[in-house]
N, C-alpha and C positions, 0 to 999 in steps of 0.2 A: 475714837475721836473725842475730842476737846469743844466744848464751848464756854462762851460768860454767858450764862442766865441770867436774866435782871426780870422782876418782876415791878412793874408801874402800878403803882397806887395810887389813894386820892390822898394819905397822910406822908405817901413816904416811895421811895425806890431801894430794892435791896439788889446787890447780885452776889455771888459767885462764879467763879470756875467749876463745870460739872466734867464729868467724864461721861459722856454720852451710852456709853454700854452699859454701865452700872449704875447711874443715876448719883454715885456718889462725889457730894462737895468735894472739890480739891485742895482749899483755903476756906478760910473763915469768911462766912459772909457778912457783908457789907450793908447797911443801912443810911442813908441818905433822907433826911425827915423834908416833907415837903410841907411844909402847913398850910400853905396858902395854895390857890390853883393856881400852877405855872402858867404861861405859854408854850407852845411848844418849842420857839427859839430858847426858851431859859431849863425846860424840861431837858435840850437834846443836849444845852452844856453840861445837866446832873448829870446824864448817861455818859459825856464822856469822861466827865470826874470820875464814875464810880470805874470806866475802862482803866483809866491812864492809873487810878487806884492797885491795880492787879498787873498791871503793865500788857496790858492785854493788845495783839494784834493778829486775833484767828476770827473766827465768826461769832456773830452774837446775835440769840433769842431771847427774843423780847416780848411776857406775856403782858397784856394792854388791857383793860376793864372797858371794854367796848366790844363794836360789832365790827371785824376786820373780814374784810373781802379783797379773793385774792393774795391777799398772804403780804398786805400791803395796807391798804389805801383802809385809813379810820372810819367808819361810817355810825359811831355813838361816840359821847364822851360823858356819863351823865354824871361821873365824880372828880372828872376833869375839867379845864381849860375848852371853855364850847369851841374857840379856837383850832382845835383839833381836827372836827370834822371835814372832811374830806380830803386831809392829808393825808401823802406818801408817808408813810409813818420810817418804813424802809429805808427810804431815800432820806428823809429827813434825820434819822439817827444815825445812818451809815456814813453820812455826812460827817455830821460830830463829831464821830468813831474812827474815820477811818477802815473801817471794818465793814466785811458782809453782814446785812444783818437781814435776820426774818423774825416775822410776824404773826402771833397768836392772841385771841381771846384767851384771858388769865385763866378762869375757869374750864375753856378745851385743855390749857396744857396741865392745869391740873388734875386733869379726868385722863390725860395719856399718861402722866406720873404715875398714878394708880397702878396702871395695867402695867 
């Protein structure tokens, strides 16, 4: 399986195309500098810049610097947009996107990358 990773940051958003078996990049990843703290209406147009970037229209995971529950819905934001909290993060980038997408704390999927 195929996905675009994007990781959110508080400087910047990067993705690729991963291949889900292997964990390896498909294309060159993408960096997106965010200087300032978005909103989320301007954060979810970075995310579909960095999709429509890669011409992307399969699923996309998206690691988030916050506390996500349920696999969705934002519950910290503390290097982001306070705006954040208690959005559909899902619903709100999938929007954007066009695309499925789900939801992790950046450091959980950094601790499943490991494994």
């Amino acid at each position: 399986m195929k996905a675009l990773g994007i990781d959110i940051g508080g400087s910047a958003l990067k993705g690729a195309p991963v291949d889900t078996e292997t964990g390896r990049l498909l294309a060159d990843r993408l960096r997106i500098a965010t200087p300032e703290p978005l909103s989320p209406a301007r954060m979810a147009r970075k995310v579909a810049e960095l999709a429509r970037h890669f011409r992307w229209r399969g699923p996309i995971g998206i690691g988030f610097p916050g506390v996500i529950e349920e696999g969705c819905r934002i519950m910290t934001s503390a290097n982001l947009h306070p705006k954040f909290i208690g959005v559909d993060g899902a619903k709100l980038f999938g929007r954007a996107t066009g695309c499925r997408v789900a939801m992790i704390n950046d450091a959980a999927a950094a601790g499943i990358a490991e494994m």
